[in-house]
C-alpha positions in Angstrom: 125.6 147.2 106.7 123.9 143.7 107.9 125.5 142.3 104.1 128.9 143.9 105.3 129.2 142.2 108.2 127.6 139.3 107.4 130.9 138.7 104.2 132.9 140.3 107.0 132.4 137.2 109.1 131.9 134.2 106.9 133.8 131.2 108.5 136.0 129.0 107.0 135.4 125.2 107.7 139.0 124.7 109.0 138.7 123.2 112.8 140.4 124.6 115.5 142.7 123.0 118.2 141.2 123.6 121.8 144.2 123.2 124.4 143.1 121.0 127.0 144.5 121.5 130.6 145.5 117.9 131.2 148.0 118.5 128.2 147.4 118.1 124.4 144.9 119.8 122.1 142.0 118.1 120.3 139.3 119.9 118.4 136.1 120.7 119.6 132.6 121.6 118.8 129.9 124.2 120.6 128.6 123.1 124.3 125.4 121.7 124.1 126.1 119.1 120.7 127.4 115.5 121.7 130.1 114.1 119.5 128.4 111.4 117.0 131.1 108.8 116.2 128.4 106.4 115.1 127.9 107.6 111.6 132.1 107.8 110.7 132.6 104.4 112.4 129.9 102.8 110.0 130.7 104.9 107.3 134.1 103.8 107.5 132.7 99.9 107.8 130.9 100.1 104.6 133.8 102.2 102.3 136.3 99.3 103.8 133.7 96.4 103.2 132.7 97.9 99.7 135.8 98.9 97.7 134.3 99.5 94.3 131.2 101.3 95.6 130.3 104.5 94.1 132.4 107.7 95.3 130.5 109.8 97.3 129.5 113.4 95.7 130.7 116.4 98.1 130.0 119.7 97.8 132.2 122.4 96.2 134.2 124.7 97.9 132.3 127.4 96.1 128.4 125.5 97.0 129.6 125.2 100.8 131.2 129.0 101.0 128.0 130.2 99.7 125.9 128.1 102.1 128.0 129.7 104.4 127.5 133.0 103.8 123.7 132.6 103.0 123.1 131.1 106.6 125.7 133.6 108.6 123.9 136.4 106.6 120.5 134.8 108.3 121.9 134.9 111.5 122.6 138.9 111.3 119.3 139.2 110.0 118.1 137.0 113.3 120.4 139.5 115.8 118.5 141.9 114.5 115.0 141.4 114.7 115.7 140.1 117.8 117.5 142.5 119.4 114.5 144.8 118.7 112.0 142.5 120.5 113.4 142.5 123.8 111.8 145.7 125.1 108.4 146.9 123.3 106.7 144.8 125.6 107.9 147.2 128.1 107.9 150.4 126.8 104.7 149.4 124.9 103.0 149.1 127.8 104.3 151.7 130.0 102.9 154.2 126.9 99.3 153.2 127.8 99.6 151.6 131.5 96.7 154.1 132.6 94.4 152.9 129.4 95.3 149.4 130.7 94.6 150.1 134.3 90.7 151.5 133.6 90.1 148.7 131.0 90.8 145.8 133.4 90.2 147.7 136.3 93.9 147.4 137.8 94.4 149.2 141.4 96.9 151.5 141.7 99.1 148.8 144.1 99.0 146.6 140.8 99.9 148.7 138.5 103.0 150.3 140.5 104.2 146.3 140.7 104.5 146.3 137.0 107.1 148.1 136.5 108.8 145.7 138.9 107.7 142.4 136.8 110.3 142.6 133.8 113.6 142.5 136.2 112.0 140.0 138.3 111.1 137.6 134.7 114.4 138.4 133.6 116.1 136.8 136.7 113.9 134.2 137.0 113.7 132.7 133.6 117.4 133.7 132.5 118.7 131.3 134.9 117.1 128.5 132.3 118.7 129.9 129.5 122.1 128.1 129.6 120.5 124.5 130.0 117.7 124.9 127.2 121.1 126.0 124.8 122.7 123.0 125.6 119.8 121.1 125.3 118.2 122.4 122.1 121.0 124.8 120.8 120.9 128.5 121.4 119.7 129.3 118.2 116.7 126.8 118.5 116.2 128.7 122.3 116.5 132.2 120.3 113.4 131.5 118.0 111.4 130.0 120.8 111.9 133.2 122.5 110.3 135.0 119.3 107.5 133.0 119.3 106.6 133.3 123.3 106.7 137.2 122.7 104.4 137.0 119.5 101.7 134.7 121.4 102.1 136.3 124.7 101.7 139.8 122.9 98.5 138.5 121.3 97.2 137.0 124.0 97.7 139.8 126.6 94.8 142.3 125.3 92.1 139.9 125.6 92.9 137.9 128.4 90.0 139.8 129.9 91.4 139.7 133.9 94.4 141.4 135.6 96.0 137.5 136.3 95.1 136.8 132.4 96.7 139.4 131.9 100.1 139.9 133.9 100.4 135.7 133.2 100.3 136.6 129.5 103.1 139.0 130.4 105.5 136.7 132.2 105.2 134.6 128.9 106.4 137.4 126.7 108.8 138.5 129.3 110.0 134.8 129.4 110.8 134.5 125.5 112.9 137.8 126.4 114.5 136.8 129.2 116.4 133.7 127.4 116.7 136.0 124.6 118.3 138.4 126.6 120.7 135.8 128.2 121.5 134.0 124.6 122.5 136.9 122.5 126.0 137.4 123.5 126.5 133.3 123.4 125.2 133.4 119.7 127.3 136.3 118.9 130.6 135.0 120.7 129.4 131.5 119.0 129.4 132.8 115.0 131.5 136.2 115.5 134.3 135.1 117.9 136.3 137.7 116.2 134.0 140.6 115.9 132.0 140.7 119.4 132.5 144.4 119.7 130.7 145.2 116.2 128.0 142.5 116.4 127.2 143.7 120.2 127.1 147.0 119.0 124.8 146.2 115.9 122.3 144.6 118.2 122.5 147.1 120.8 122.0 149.3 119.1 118.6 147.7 117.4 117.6 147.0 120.8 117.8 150.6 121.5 116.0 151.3 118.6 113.3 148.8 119.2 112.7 150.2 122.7 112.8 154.1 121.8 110.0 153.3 118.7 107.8 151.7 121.1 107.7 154.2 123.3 107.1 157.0 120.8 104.3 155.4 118.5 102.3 153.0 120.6 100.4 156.2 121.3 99.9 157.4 117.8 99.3 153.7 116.5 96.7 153.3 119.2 94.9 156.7 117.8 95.3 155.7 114.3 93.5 152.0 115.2 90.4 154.0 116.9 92.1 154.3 120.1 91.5 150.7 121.4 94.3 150.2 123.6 94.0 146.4 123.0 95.1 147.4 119.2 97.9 149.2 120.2 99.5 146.6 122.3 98.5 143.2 120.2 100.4 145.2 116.8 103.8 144.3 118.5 103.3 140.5 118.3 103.6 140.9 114.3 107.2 142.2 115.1 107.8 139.0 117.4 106.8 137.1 114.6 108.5 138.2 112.3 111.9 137.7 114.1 111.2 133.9 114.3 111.4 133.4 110.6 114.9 133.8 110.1 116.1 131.2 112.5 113.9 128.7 111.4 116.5 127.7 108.7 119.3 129.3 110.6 118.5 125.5 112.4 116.8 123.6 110.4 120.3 124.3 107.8 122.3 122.6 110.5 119.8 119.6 111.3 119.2 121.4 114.4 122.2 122.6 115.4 122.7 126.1 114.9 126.5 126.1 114.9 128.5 127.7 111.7 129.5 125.2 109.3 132.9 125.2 110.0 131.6 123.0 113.5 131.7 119.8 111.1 131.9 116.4 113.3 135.1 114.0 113.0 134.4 111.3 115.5 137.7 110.3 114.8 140.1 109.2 117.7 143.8 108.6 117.2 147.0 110.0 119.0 146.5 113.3 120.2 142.7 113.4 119.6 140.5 113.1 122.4 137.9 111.7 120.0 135.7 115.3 120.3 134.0 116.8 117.4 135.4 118.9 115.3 134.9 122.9 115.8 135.9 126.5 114.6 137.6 128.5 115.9 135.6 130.4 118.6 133.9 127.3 120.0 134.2 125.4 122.5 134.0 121.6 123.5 131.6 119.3 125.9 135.1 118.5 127.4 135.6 121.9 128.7 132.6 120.7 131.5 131.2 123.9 132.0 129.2 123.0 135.0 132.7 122.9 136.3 132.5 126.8 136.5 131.3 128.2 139.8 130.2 132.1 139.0 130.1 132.7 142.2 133.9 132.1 143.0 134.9 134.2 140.5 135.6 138.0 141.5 135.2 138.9 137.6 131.4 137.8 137.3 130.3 139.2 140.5 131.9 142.5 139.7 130.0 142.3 136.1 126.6 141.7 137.8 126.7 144.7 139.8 127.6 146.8 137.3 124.8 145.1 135.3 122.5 145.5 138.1 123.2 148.9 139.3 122.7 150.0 135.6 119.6 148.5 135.5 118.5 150.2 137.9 119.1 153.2 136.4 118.2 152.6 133.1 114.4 151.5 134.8 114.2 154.6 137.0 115.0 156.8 134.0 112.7 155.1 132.2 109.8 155.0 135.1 110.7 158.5 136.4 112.2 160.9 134.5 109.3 162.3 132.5 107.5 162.8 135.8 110.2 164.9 137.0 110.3 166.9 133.9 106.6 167.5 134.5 106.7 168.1 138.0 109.3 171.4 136.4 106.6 172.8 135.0 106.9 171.3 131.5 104.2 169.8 129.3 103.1 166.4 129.2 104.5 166.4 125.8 107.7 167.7 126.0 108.5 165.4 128.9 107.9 163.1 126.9 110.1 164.2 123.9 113.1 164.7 126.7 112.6 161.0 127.6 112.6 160.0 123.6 115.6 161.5 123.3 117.3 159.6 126.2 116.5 156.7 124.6 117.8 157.1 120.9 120.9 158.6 122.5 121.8 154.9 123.0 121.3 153.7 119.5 124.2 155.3 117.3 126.1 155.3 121.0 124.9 151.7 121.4 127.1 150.3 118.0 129.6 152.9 118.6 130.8 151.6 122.6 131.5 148.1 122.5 133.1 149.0 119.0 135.4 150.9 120.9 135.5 148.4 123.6 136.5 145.4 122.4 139.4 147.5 121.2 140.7 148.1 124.6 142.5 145.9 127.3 140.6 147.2 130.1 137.0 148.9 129.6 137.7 150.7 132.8 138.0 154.3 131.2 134.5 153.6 129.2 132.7 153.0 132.3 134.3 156.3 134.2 132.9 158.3 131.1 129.4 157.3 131.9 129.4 157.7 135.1 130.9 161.2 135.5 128.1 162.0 132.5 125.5 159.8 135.0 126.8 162.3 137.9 126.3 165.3 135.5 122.9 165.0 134.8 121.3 163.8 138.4 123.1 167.4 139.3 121.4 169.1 136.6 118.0 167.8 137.2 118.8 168.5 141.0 119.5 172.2 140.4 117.9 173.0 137.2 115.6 170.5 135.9 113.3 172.8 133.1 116.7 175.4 132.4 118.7 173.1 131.3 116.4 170.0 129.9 118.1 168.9 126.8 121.5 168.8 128.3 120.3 166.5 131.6 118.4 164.3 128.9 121.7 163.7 126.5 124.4 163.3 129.6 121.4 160.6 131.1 121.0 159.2 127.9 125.2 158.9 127.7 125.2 156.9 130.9 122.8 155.0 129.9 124.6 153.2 127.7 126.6 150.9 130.5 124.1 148.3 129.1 125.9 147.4 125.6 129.4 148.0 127.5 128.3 145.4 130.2 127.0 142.9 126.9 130.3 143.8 125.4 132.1 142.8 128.6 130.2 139.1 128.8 131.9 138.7 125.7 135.2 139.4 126.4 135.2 138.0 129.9 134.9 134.4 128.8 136.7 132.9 126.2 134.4 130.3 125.2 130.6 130.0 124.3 130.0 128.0 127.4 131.4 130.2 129.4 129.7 133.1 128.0 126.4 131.8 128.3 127.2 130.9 132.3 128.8 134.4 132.8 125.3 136.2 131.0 122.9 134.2 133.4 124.8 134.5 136.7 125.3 138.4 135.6 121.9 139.1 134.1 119.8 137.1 136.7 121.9 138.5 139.4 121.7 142.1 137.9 118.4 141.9 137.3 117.6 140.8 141.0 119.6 143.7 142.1 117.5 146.0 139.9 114.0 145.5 141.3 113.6 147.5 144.3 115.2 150.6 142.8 112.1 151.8 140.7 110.1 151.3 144.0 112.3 152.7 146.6 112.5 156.4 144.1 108.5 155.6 144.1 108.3 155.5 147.6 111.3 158.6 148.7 109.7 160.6 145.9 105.7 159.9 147.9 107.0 160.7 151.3 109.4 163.8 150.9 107.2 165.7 148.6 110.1 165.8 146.2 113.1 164.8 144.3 115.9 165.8 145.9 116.0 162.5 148.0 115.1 160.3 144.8 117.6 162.1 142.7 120.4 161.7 145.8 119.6 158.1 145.8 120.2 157.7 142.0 123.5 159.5 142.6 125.1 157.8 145.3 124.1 154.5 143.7 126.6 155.3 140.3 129.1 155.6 142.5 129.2 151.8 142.9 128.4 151.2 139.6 131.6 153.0 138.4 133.5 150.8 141.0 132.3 147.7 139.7 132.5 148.5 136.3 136.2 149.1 136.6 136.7 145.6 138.4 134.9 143.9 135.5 136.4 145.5 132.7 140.3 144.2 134.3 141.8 141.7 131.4 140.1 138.7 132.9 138.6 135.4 132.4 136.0 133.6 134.4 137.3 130.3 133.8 140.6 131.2 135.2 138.8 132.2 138.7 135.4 129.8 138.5 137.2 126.8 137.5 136.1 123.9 139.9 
């Protein structure tokens, strides 16, 4: 399937006008690269200066279509390892928190702030993500990311403390928060015409990646002598392992990890701004986009609520739900089975969504689905939590799946890679800031009412908003129409 896509989405190395609003068109090459006339002025010096010098060789058509090809091939490859680091540090964790909490001697206070930590990371460290891309190239930010998880992951077993320990944390949780940020820039950046497949193709490994975790940490752990250090350090080998692929990825494009169809011109001339040259999906260092202001635009605020508000819900069904299972009178191990099954339910739904998305004007129907399916299954927990287990786990699972429709929608609500990767760190850092208390106030209702028909009321009122919002951010909209300074 990766192979399909990848031939599916081989670029041809034809540059693209980019309208420019004071009038004209001029091509243009990915935010972040600054146009390098030097090298054509001087190459132009010596072919003037030197008439009889030797030709230069260029490459084929056929040599440069399969470098092409090999490198956009790389890049799925990349998208998909990945996508399926960005939460076994989580779930990993969550699978053995009360090994953890004996073996470094973690209070209970501690331990309940955890679950708090990843949103709070996410919104802290995603705000850097759009300034490291232009600076280094998201790419180059990408497998940076991979290698924070893989030496945080290592490091975090034997830091021997509770502040080794949670510090070693925030590093992994950093590498995925600009991960997190970066994907839907990279996709919009080399897939400009397939956003809903290639969102969906990483959603769904990221659902995949954080279902697995959850359900083998445990059995890997017993299989390694029960030494929860073992179980937790063996998902650094999947963080390194998603680093190798965009090592060339970059290092093919002398650090710029742009499609080859972004080649430079440096040329200036009537109608040419003198920009680089860029494919089509790109966008230009002249579109300024510290020009956009997020916060004016009714589009991205929309989107980060939705964002947020899933969150939420995605963390308390993650945090919760298998407690409430339990407190039914189920086993330990079919609660946990029930909450396994929440999870996958987003990786074939996860490719399938912003497939479907990107096909329609307005996602606005989508988002109604899940949250009438969201509504469902609160009620069924509500009145019939053990009779009707499965059912309330597939409708939860269902609405779960707001998260690849709101990446699909950071796609679509931008039309250039700059203003993708502003739109995905207002939303996510916002969202993710909206998320924290959520996990804690259903902590706390659930300790002081004895029960979970406040906790279960809360998570019900709150998709009500979330369905609001996701309507407003799925209108056919751009934020540089409204942020535009």
């Amino acid at each position: 399937m990766m192979g399909l896509m990848a031939s599916e989405e081989t670029r041809t190395g034809t540059s693209a006008p980019v309208h420019h609003p004071a009038g004209g068109s001029a091509a243009a090459e990915p935010a972040g690269e600054t146009p390098s006339t030097a090298p054509s002025v001087t190459a132009t010096a010596v072919a003037e200066a030197t008439p009889a010098a030797v030709p230069a060789v260029t490459p084929t058509p056929a040599a440069t279509s399969s470098t092409r090809a090999w490198t956009t091939r790389l890049v799925v490859v990349g998208i998909v390892l990945t996508a399926l680091n960005l939460r076994p540090a989580i779930t990993s964790l969550g699978a053995l928190l009360e090994e953890v909490r004996d073996g470094l001697g973690m209070s209970g206070s501690v331990a309940g702030l955890l679950t708090s930590v990843p949103p709070l990371c996410f919104a802290v460290f995603g705000v850097m993500a759009p300034r490291l891309a232009r600076r280094f190239g998201p790419g180059a930010v990408v497998c940076a990311g991979m290698l924070a998880i893989a030496i945080g992951l290592v490091v975090r077993p034997y830091a021997g403390s509770t502040v080794g320990f949670l510090v070693a944390s925030a590093l992994a949780l950093m590498g995925i928060a600009v991960s997190n940020v970066l994907m839907p820039v990279i996709v919009k950046r080399w897939f400009p015409d397939r956003v809903g497949s290639m969102t969906g193709l990483y959603s769904m490994a990221l659902a995949l990646g954080t279902s697995t975790a959850a359900a083998i940490t445990v059995p890997v752990t017993e299989a390694l002598g029960g030494d929860w250090q073992s179980g937790l350090v063996v998902w650094a080998g999947l963080g390194a392992a998603a680093v190798l692929p965009w090592i060339p990825v970059v290092r093919a494009r002398g650090g710029e990890d742009r499609p080859e169809g972004a080649a430079r011109s440096g040329k200036s001339g009537p109608g040419s701004t003198g920009e680089a040259g860029a494919a089509p999906g790109e966008e230009a260092p002249q579109e300024q986009p510290r020009a956009l202001r997020m916060t004016r635009s009714r589009t991205a605020w929309a989107l980060a609520v939705f964002f947020g508000l899933q969150a939420t819900a995605a963390y308390i069904t993650m945090g919760w739900m298998a407690q409430i299972y339990r407190d039914a009178g189920l086993s330990a191990g079919t609660a946990g089975l029930l909450l396994a099954f929440t999870m996958v339910m987003g990786v074939p739904l996860a490719f399938v969504i912003p497939r479907l998305a990107s096909r329609l004007p307005q996602q606005g129907p989508i988002v109604v689905v899940l949250g009438v399916c969201g509504l469902a299954g609160y009620a069924g927990l509500y009145l019939a939590p053990a009779g009707g287990a499965w059912l309330w786990a597939f409708l939860l699972g269902v609405a779960n799946c707001a998260f690849p429709l709101a990446l699909t929608m950071v796609g679509m609500r931008a039309r250039t890679g700059a203003g993708v990767a502003q739109l995905s760190a207002f939303a996510q850092s916002t969202g993710y800031l909206i998320s924290i208390p959520g996990p804690l106030l259903v902590g706390v209702l659930y300790q002081h009412s004895g029960g979970w028909g406040l906790p279960l009321a809360l998570m019900a009122v709150l998709m009500i908003p979330q369905t609001v919002m996701g309507i407003l951010a799925g209108r056919d909209r751009t934020v540089e129409d409204e942020a535009a300074g």
